[in-house]
ROBA-454220 format. One record per atom (N, C-alpha, C): residue in three letters; x, y, z. Coordinates in steps of 0.02 Angstrom, whole numbers, plus 50000, padded with zeros to 5 digits. Layout:
<pts>
alaXYZ ...
</pts>
This chain:
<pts>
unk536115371046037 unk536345377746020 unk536155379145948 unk536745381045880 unk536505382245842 unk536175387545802 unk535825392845877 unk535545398245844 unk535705402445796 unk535345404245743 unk535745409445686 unk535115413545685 unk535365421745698 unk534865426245671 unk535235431445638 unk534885433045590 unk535015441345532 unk534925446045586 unk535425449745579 unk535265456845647 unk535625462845625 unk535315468645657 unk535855474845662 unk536125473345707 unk537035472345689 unk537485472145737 unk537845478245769 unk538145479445841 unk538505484045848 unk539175481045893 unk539795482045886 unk540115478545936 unk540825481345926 unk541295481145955 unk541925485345977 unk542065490245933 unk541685497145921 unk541615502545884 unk541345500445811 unk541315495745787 unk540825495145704 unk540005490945729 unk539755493745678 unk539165494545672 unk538905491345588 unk538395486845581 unk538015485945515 unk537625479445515 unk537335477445449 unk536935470745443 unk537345466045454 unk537275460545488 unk537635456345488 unk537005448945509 unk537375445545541 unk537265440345567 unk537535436545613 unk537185433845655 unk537335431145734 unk537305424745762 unk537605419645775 unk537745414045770 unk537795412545856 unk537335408545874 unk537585403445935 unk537745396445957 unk538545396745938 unk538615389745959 unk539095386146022 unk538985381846048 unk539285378846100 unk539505382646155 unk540185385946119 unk540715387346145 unk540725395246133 unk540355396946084 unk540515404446056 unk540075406946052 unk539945414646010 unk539585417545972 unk539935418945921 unk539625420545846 unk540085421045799 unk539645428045757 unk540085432345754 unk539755437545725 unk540145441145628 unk539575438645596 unk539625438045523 unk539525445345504 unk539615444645434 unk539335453545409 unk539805461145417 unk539555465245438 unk539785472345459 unk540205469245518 unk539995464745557 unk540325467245598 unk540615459145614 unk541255458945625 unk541625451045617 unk541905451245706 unk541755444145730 unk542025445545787 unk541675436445812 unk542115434445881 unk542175428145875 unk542095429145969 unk541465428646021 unk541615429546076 unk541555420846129 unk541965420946138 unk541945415446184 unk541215415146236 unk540775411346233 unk540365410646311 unk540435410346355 unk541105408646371 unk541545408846456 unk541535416646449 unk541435422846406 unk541905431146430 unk541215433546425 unk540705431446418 unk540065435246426 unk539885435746505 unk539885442346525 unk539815441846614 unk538985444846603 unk538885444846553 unk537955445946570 unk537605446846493 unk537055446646504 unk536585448046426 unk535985448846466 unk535425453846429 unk534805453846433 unk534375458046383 unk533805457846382 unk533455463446333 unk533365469646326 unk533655472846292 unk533335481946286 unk532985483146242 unk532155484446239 unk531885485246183 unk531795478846133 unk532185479246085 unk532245475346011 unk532835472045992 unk533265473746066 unk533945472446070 unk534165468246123 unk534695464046101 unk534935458046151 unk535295462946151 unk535775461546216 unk536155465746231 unk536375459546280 unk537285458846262 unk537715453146284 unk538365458646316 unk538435459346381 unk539235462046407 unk539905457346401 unk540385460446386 unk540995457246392 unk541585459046406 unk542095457146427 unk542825461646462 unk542885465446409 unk542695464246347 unk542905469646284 unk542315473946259 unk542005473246286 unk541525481246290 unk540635476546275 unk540225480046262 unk539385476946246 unk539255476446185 unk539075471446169 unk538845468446095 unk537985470246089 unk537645473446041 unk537035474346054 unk536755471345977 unk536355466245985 unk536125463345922 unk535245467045922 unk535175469145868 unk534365469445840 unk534155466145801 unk533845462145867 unk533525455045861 unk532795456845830 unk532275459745859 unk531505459945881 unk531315458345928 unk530625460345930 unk530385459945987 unk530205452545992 unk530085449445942 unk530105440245954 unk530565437645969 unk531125436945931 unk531595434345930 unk531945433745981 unk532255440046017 unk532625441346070 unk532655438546123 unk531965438646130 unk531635433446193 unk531965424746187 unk531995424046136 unk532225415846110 unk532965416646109 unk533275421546105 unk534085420146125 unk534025420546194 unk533865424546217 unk533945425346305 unk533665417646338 unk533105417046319 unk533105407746328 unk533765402946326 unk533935404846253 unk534645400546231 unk535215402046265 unk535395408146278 unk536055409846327 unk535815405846382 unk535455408246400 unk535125404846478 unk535455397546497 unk535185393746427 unk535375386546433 unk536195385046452 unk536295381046482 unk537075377846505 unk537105376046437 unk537845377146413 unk537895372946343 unk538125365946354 unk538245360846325 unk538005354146337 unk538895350946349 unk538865350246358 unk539565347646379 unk539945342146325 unk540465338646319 unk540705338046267 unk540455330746262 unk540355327746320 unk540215318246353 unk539555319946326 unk539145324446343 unk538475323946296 unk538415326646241 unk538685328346210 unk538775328946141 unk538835322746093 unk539375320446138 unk539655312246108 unk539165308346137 unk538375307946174 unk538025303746212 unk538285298146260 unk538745299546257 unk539115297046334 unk538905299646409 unk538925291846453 unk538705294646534 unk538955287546567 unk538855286746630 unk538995281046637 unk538515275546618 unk537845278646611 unk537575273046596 unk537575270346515 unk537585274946482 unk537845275246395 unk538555274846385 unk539145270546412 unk539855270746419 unk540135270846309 unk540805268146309 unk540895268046239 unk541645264546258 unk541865263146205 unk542285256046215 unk542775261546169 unk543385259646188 unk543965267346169 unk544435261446132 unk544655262246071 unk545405261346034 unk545945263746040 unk546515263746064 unk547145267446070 unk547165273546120 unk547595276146113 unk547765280746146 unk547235287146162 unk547115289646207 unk546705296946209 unk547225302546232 unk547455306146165 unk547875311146206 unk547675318246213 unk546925320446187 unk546605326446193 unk546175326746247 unk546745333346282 unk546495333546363 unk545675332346361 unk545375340946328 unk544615339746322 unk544165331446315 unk544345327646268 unk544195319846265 unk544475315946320 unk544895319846350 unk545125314346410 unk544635314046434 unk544245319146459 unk544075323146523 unk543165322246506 unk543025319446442 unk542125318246407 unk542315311446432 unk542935305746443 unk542815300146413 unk542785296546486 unk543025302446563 unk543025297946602 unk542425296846642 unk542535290046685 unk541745288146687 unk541235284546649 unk541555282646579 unk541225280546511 unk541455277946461 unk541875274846493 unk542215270146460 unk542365262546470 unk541955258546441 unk541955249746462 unk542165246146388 unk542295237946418 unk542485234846367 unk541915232346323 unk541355233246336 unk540705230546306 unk540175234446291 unk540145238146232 unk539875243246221 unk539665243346133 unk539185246846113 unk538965244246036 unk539365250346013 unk539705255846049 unk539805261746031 unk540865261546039 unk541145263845977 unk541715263445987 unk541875272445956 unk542675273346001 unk542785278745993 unk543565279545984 unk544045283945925 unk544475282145935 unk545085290245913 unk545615291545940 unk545705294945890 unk546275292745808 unk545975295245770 unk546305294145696 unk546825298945682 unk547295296045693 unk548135300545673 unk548415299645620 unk548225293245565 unk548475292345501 unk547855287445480 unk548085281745424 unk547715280645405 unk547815272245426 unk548355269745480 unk548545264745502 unk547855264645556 unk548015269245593 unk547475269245646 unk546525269345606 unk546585271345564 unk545785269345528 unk545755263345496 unk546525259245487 unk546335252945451 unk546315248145535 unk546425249845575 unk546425245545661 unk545555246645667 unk545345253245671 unk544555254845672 unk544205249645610 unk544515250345560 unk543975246345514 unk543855239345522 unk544505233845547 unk544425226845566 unk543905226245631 unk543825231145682 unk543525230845725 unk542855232445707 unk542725236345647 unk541915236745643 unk541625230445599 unk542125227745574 unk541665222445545 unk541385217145602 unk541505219445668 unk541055214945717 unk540205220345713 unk539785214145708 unk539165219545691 unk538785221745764 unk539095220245822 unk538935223445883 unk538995228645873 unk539615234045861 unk539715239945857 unk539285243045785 unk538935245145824 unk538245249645773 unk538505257645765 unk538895259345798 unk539145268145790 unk539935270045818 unk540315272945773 unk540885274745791 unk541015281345795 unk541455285445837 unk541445290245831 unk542355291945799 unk542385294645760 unk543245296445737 unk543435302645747 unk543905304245794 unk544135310845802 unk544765310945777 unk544855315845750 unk545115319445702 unk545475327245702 unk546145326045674 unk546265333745688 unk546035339145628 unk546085342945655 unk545525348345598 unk545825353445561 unk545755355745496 unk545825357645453 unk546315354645396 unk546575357445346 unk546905353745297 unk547535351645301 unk548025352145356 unk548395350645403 unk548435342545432 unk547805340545424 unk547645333745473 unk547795328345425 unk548105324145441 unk548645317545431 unk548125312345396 unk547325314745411 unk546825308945377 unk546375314945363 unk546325316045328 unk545755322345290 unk544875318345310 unk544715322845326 unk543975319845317 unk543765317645264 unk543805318445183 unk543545313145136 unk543965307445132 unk544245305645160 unk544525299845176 unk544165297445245 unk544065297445261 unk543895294745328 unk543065294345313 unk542625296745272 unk542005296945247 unk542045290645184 unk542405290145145 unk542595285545101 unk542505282645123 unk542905279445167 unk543155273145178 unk542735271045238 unk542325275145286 unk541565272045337 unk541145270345271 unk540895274345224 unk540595271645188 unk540415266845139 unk541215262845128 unk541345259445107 unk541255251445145 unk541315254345185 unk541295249845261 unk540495247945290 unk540075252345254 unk539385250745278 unk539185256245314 unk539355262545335 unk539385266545401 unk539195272145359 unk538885277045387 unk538285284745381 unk538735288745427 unk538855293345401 unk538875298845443 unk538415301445453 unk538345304345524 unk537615306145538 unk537735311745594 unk538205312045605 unk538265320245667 unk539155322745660 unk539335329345686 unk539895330545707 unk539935333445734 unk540595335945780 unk540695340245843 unk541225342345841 unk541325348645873 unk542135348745913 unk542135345845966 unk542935344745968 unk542955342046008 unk543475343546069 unk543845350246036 unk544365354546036 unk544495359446010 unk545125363746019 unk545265368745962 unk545795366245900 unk546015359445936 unk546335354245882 unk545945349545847 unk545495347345884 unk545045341945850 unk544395339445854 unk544135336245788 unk543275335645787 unk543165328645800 unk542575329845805 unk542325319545790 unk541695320745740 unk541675315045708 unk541325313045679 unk540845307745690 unk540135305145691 unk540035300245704 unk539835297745647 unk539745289045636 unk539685286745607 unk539045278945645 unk538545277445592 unk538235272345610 unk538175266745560 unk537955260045583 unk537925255845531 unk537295258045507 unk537335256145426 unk536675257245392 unk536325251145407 
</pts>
């Protein structure tokens, strides 16, 4: 996903320059015109002219894209967005070896099917900083080459992300991707250097 284009926006009566964002789960509309649409409420999109043009229970969003461009979102809507187990590169044949408890439905629901005791890949969620010192004795086994730490999100969360970056890094470990993983919580991954 990912996509970002500069556009004339138009969408539930305002109109102006803005900018247009496609990710995962959403569209995110910056600028003149502010607005946040879920990909599940889009019941259609296609091209008019210079214009994407996306329907929704709350009326038609019309971005002026170009005549290049446009064509390359309608590609991108097109695409299934990737699901959360491939996000995290989980399948059954890529499983991941789980720490504690999983109590986020969404992570329940990526992790089943993919989860074994023998795996270079560990995954866990981090609720304080007890549960990242349990993750850290376990990475000093050098089988486990990548961890993933989920995390609750924003400044609210019981282990802040520069803590949890500290202290992988301290540990030998890169951050190298992140995700949602929820509307409560992210992951982070982490690899050995």
């Amino acid at each position: 996903m990912g996509r970002e284009s500069d556009a004339w926006l138009g969408y539930g009566g305002a109109s102006g320059a803005g900018k247009i964002l496609l990710e995962s789960t959403e569209i995110i509309l910056r600028g003149a015109v502010r607005a946040r649409i879920p990909r599940s409420a889009i019941t259609s999109f296609a091209q008019d002219g210079d214009d994407l043009v996306i329907c929704t229970p709350q009326g038609e969003l019309r971005a002026r894209l170009g005549a290049k461009e446009t064509p390359r979102w309608i590609a991108a809507l097109a695409k299934p967005a990737p699901t959360l187990a491939a996000k995290l590169g989980l399948s059954g044949e890529t499983p991941a070896q789980v720490l504690g408890d999983v109590t986020d439905p969404p992570l329940q629901d990526a992790l089943a099917g993919c989860i074994t005791t023998r795996s270079n890949v560990l995954i866990a969620e981090l609720n304080d900083t007890a549960s990242l010192d349990a993750v850290l004795s376990l990475l000093t086994n050098p089988s486990l080459t990548t961890f993933w730490g989920v995390t609750v999100k924003g400044k609210a969360s019981p282990l802040p992300e520069a803590t949890l970056r500290s202290r992988l890094r301290d540990a030998g470990f890169i951050d190298t991707k992140s995700c949602s993983v929820s509307q409560t919580r992210s992951a982070t991954r982490f690899q050995r250097r």
